[in-house]
N, C-alpha and C positions, 0 to 999 in steps of 0.2 A: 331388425331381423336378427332373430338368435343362428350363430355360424359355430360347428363345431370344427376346431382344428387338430388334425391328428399329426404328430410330429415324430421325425427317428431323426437320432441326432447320432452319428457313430466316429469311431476315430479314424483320421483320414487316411486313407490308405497306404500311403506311404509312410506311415508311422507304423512303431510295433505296436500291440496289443496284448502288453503280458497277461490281463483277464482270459483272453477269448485263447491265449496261446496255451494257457494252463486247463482252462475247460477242455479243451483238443486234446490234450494230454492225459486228462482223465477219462474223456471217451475210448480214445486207445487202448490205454489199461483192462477198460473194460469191454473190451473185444469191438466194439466199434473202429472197425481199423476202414472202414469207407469211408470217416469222415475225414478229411485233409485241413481243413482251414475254419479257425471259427473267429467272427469277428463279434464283440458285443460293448454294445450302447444303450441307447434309453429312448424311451417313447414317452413323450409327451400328448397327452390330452387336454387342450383348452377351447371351453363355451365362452365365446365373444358374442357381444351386440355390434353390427357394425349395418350401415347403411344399406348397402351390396356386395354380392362378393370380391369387387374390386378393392372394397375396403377392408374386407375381411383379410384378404391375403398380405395388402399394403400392411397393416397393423402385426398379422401374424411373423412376416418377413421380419420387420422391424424388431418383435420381441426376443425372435431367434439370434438377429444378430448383437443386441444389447443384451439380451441377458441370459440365454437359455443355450447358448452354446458358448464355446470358448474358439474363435476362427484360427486360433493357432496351431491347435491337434485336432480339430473335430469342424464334421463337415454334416449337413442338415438338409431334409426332403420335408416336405408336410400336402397335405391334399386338404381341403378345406368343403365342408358339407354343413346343408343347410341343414337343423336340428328337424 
């Protein structure tokens, strides 16, 4: 069965965020004074074959924590759909 995985992988919140803190900043400027906090990270999209979705997940977890994130500063979500 073809499984699509869709992934956000963002930096953990208790770290800073000089990207998303400088984006914030440049909202301001530009009169966007509602916006308070911006955080930004990366979406991942991957098409696996996997038996079931139990496998689907099992394989997707595993890619996330070996290669696609770093568990030091960055913490990861993913939802996983049948193609």
């Amino acid at each position: 069965m073809k499984f699509i995985a869709e992934i956000d992988v963002m930096p953990l919140k208790a770290l800073l965020d000089p990207q998303g803190k400088a984006v914030n900043m440049s909202m301001n400027n530009l009169g966007y004074k509602q916006v308070h906090q911006v955080r930004i990270g990366k979406h991942i999209t991957l098409e696996l074959e996997a038996d079931n979705d139990a496998a689907a997940k099992v394989a997707t977890d595993e890619l996330c924590k070996k290669m696609l994130t770093n568990p030091i500063i960055e913490d990861y979500n993913y939802h996983i759909r049948l193609e």
